[in-house]
C-alpha positions as CSV (number, residue, x, y, z in Angstrom):
1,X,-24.4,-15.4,-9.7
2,X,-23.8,-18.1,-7.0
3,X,-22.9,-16.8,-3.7
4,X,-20.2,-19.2,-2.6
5,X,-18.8,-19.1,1.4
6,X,-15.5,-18.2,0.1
7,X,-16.8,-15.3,-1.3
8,X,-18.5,-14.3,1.8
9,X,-15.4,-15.3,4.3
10,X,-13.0,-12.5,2.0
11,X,-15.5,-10.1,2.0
12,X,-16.0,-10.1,5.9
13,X,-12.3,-10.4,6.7
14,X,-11.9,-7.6,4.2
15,X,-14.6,-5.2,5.9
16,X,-15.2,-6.5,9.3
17,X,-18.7,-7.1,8.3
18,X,-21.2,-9.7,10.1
19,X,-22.1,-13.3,8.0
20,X,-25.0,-12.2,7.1
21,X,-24.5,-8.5,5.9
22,X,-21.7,-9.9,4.2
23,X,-23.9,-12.5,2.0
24,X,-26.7,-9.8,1.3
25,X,-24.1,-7.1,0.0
26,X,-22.7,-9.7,-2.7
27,X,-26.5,-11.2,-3.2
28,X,-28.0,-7.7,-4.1
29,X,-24.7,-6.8,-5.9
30,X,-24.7,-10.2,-7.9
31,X,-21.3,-11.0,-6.4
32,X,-19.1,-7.9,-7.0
33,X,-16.8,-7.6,-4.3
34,X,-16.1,-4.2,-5.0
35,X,-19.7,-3.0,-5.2
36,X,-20.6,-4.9,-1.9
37,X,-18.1,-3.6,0.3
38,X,-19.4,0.0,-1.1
39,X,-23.2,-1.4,-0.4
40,X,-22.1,-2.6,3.0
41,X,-20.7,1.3,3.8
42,X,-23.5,3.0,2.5
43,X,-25.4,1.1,5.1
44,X,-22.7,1.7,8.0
45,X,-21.8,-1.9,8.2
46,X,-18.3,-1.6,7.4
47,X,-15.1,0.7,6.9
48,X,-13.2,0.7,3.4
49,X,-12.0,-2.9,2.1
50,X,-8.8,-3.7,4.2
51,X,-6.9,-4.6,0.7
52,X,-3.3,-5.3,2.9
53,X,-5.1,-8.4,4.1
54,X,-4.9,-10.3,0.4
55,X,-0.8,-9.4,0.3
56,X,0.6,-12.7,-0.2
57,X,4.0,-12.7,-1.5
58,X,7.3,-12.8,-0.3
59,X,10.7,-11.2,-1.0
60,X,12.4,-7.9,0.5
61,X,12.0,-4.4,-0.4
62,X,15.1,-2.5,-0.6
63,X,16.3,1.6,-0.1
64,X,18.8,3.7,-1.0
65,X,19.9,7.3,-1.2
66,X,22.9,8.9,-2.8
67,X,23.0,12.7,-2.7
68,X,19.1,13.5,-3.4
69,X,17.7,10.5,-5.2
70,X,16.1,7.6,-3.5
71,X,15.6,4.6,-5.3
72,X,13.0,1.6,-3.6
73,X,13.5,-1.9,-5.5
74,X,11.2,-5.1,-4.7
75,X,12.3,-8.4,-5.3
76,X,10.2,-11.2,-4.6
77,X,10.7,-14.9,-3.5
78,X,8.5,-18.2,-2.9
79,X,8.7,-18.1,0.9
80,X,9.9,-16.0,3.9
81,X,13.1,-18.7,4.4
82,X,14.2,-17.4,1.9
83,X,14.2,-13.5,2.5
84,X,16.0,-14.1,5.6
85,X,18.8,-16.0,3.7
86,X,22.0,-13.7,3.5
87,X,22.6,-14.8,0.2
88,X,19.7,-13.3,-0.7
89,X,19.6,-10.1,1.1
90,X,23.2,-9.4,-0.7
91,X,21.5,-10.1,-3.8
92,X,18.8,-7.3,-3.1
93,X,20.9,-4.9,-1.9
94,X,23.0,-5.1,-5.0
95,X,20.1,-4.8,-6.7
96,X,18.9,-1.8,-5.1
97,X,22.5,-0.1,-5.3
98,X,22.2,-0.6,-9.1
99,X,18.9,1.4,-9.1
100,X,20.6,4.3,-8.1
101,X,22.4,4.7,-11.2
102,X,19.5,4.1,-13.4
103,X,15.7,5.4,-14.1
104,X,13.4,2.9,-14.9
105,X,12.8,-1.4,-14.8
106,X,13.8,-2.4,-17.8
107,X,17.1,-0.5,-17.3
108,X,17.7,-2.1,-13.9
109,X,17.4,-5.5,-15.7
110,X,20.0,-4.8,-18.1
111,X,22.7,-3.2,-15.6
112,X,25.8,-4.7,-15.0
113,X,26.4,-6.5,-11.1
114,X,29.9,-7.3,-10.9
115,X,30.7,-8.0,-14.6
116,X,26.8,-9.7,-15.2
117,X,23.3,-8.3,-15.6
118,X,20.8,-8.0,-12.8
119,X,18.5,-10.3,-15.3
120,X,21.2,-13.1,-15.2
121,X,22.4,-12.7,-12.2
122,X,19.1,-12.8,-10.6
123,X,18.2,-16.1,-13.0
124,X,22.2,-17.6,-11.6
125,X,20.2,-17.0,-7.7
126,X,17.6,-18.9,-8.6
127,X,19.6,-22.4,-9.6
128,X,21.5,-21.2,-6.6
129,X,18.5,-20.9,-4.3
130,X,16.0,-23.2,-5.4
131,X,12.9,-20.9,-5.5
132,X,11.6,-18.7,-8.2
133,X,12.8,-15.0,-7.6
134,X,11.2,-12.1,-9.8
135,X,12.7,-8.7,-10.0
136,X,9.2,-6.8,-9.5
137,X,9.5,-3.3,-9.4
138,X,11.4,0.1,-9.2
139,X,10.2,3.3,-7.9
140,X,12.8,6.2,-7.6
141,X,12.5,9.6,-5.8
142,X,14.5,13.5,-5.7
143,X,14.8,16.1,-3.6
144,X,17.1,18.9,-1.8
145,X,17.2,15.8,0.8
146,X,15.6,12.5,0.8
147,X,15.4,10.3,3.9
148,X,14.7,6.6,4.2
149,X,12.9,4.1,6.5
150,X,12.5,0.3,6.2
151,X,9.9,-1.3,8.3
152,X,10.4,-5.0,9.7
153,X,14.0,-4.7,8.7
154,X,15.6,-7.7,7.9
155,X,19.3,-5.9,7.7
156,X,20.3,-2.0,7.0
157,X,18.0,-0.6,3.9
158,X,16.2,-3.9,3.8
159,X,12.6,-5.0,5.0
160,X,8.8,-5.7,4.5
161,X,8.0,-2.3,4.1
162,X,10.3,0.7,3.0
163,X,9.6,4.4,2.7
164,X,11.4,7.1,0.7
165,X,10.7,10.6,1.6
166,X,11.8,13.8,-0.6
167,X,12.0,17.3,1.1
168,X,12.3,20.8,0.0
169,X,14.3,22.5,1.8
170,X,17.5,20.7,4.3
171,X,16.5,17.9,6.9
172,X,17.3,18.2,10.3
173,X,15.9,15.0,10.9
174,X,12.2,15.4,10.3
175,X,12.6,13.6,7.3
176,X,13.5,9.8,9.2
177,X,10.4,10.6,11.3
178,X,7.7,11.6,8.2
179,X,9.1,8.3,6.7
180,X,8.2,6.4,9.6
181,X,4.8,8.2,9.7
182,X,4.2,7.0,6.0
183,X,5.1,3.3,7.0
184,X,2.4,3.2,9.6
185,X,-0.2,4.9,7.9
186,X,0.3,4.3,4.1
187,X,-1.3,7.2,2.7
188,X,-2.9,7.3,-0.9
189,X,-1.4,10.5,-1.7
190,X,0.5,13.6,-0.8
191,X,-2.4,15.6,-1.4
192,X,-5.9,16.1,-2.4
193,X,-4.3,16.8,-5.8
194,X,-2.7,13.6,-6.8
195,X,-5.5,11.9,-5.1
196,X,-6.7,9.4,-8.0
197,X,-9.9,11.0,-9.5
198,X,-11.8,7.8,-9.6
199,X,-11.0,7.3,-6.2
200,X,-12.2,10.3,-5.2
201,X,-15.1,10.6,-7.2
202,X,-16.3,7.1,-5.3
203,X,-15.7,8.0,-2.2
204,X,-18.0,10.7,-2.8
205,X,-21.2,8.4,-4.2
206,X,-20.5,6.1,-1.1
207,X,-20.9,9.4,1.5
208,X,-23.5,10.9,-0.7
209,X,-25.8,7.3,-0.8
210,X,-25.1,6.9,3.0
211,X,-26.3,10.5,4.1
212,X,-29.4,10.1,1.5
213,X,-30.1,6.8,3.7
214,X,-29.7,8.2,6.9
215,X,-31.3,11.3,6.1
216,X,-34.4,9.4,4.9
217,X,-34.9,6.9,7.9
218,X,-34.2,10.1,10.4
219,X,-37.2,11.2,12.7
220,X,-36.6,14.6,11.7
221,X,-35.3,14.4,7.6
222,X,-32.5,17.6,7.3
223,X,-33.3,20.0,4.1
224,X,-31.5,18.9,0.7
225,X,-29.2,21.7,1.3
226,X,-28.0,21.0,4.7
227,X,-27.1,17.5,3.4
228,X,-25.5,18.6,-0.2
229,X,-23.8,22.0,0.9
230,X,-22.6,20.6,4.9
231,X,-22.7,17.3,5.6
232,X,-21.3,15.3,2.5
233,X,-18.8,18.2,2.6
234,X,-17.6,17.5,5.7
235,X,-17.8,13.9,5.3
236,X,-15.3,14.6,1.9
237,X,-13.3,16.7,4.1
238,X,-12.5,14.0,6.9
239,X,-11.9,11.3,4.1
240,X,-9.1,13.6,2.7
241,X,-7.3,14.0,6.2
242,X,-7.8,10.3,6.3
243,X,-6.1,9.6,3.2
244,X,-3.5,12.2,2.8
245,X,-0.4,12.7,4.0
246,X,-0.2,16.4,4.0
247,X,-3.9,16.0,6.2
248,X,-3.0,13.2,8.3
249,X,-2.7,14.0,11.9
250,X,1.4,12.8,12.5
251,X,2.1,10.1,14.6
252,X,4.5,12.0,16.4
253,X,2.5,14.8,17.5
254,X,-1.1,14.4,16.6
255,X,-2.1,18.3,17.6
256,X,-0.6,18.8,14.3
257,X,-1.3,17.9,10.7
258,X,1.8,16.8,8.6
259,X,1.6,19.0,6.8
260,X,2.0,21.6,9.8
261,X,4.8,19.2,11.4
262,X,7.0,19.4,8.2
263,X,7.0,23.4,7.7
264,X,7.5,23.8,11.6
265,X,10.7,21.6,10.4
266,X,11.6,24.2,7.7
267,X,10.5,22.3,5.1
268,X,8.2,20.9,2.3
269,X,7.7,17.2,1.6
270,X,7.5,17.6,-2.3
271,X,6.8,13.5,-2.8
272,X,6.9,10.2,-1.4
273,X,7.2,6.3,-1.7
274,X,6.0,3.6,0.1
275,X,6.7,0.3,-1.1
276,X,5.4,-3.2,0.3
277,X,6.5,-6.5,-0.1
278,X,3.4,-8.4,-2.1
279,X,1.4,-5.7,-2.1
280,X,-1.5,-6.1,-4.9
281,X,-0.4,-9.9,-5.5
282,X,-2.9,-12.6,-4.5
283,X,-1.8,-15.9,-3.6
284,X,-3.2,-18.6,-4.3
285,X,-4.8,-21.0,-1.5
286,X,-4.8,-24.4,-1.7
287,X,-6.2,-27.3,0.4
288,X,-3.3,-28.9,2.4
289,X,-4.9,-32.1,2.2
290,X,-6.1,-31.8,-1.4
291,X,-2.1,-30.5,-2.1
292,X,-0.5,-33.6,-0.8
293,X,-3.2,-35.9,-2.4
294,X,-2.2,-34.0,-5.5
295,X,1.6,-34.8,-5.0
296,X,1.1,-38.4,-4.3
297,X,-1.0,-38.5,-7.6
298,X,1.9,-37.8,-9.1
């Protein structure tokens, strides 16, 4: 497969790798981004892919609570104008106090909004508007108590990012400052648990091919069971405080895990969301130059 400098430019911006180390990984991978940026670990060149640098689209996420539900609702737009319109941002957080009274997408589309579905009244803000708005997605949330944070707030319960956390147990304000925690460092999962297996499993190849690598170019090699029973252990163990809340050291007071912060707190975070504008969508780039020659072309 062609190596093309496109190729090589996302894969450094994703990784942080140099020009070079960039091109081999996708050469001896034939071009898989995926495998390349594990090649480009395994030979300590670079961290895990930064995938929040390829979120593109624009729109608002927004939050609610009511008694112990939290709902999180994304709706997305063609440019940033047009979140910051106050049309709009009525429009979402409509939207959003809908979700609260129903469970899944499809319902959401179908709810009435001041004698109208959401589905036609989000197609009436479109002639309205002029850009193309898509109701994305729903995630909702319970607990004794559930507390809410939006990130980059563009008014109250809207923003770029917004966090729902659900608590066992009553929040005396912990809960505001777990979601915040969550915003900043967007775990995977609550625990090691609902950590996706696949994820997990490689994670593990990528530490295991590393300390094979290192072992073998060391002066003094370590015994096979030094490197299978303690170091790619440990290595497992550091990725899962990385990765999980309940391991992450909190932002508030890193002497403690989160874990530790929320049962000081009298309580037990039982599930959370996190929900980013764009995130997973790739937009697509286009030449200016070769965009206006295409308008004038007609």
């Amino acid at each position: 497969m062609a190596i093309t400098a496109s190729m090589v430019k996302e894969l450094r911006e994703s990784t942080g790798a140099g020009m070079m180390d960039a091109k081999k990984a996708l050469t001896e991978t034939n071009g898989d981004m995926e495998a390349a940026v594990d090649w480009l670990r395994t030979k300590g060149l670079a961290k895990a892919a930064k995938k929040a640098g390829r979120v593109a689209a624009e729109g608002l996420v927004g939050v609610a609570v009511e008694g112990g539900k939290g709902v999180a609702v994304e709706v997305n737009s063609e440019t940033d104008f047009v979140a910051k319109n106050a049309d709009f941002q009525a429009l979402v957080r409509s939207i959003t106090g809908a979700a609260l009274n129903v469970s899944d997408l499809e319902a959401l589309r179908a709810a009435d909004l001041g004698g109208k579905s959401v589905e036609d009244t989000l197609n009436g803000a479109i002639a309205t508007i002029g850009e193309n708005l898509t109701l994305r997605r729903m995630a909702t949330i319970d607990g004794d108590a559930v507390a809410a944070y939006v990130h980059n707030a563009a008014a109250d319960g809207l923003g770029k990012i917004g966090v729902l956390v659900a608590l066992k147990g009553t929040d005396n304000g912990i809960g505001k400052q777990l979601a915040m925690h969550i915003a900043a460092s967007s775990p995977m999962a609550l625990g090691e648990a609902d950590l996706d297996p696949e994820v997990l499993e490689r994670e593990r190849e990528v530490q295991t091919q590393k300390a094979l690598d290192e072992n073998a170019s060391a002066a003094k090699p370590k015994p096979d069971a030094v490197i299978h029973n303690n170091i790619i252990p440990g290595r497992m163990k550091k990725f899962l405080e990385e990765v999980t809340l309940l391991g992450q050291k909190f932002v508030i007071n890193p002497d403690l895990t989160v874990e530790q912060a929320a049962k000081e707190a009298g309580v037990e975070i039982t599930g959370f969301i996190r929900m980013a504008v764009g995130e997973g969508i790739e937009k697509k780039q286009e030449d200016f130059a070769a965009e206006v020659a295409k308008t004038l072309a007609g």
